[in-house]
C-alpha positions in Angstrom: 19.1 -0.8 30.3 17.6 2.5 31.6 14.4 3.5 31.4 15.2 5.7 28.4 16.2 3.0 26.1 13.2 1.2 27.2 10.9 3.7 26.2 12.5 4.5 22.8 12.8 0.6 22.2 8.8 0.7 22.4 8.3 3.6 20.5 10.6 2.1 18.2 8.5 -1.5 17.9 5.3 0.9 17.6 6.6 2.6 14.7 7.6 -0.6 12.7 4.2 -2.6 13.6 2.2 0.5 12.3 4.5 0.6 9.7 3.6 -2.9 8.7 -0.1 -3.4 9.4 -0.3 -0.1 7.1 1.2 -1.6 4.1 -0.2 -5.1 4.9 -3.7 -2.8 4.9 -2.3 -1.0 1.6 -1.4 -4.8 -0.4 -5.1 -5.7 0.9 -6.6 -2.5 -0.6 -4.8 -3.5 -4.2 -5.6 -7.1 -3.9 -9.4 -6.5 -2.9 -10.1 -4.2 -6.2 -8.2 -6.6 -8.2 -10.1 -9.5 -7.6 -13.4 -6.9 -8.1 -12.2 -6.5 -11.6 -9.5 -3.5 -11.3 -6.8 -4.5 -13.2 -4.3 -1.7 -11.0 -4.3 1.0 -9.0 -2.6 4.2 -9.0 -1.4 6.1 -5.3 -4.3 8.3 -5.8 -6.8 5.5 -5.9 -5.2 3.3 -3.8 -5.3 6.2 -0.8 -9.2 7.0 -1.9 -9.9 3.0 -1.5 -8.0 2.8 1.8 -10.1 6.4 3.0 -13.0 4.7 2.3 -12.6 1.4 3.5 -10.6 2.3 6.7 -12.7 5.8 7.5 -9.1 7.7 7.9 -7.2 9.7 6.4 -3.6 8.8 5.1 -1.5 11.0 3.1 -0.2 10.2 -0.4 3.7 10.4 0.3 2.4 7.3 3.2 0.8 5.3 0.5 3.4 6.0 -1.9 6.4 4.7 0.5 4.3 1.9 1.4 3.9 0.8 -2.3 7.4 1.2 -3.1 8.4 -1.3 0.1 5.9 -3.8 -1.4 7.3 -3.6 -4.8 10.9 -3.8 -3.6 9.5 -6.9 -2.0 7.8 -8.1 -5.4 4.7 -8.2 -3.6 3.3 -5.6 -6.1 4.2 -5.0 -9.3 4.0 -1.8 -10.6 3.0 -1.3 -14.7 5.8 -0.3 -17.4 3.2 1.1 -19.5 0.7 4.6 -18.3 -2.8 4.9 -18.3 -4.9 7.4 -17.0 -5.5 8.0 -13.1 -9.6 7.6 -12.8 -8.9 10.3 -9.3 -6.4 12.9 -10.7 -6.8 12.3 -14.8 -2.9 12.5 -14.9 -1.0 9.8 -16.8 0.3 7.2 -14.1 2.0 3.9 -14.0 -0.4 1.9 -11.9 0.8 -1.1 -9.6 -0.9 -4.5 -9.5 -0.8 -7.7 -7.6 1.3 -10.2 -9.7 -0.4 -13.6 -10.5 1.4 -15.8 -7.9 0.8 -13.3 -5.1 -2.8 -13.6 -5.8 -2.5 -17.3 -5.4 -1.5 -17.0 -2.1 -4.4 -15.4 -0.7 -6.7 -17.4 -2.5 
């Protein structure tokens, strides 16, 4: 192995543990308001929430892959029926922590 593959190996490993503590962050930001009494969360609020808590930026297409890896993984759920986004007032199908995810962390 070169030095070449080395390095990209690393960057590689970088990218996917950034990756991970970002949605693991992301799950935490959902879970936290839910257990405050916020029934779900739409992208917008969920990257407002994670501004605030965090004091960085992250972009919504970043919040909005991370969601969709954590509802493929049934770690969120996100709502059939729309409500109204609290941030943008646009009608938005808002993701939740499911009942025996919130169990776990209990």
């Amino acid at each position: 192995m070169n030095t070449m593959d080395t390095s990209a190996q690393a960057l590689q490993q970088f990218g996917f543990k950034a990756m991970a503590k970002q949605q693991k962050d992301i799950f935490d930001v959902v879970l936290g308001c839910q257990r405050n009494g916020m029934p779900d969360m739409s992208l917008t609020e969920i990257r407002d929430t994670y501004e605030r808590l965090h004091g960085k930026r992250i972009d919504l297409n970043r919040v909005s892959a991370r969601v969709s890896n954590l509802v493929a993984a049934h770690r969120l759920t996100r709502r059939q029926d729309t409500r109204l986004c609290s941030v943008s007032n646009r009608r938005v199908h808002p993701v939740y922590v499911p009942e025996q995810q919130v169990r776990l962390f209990v």
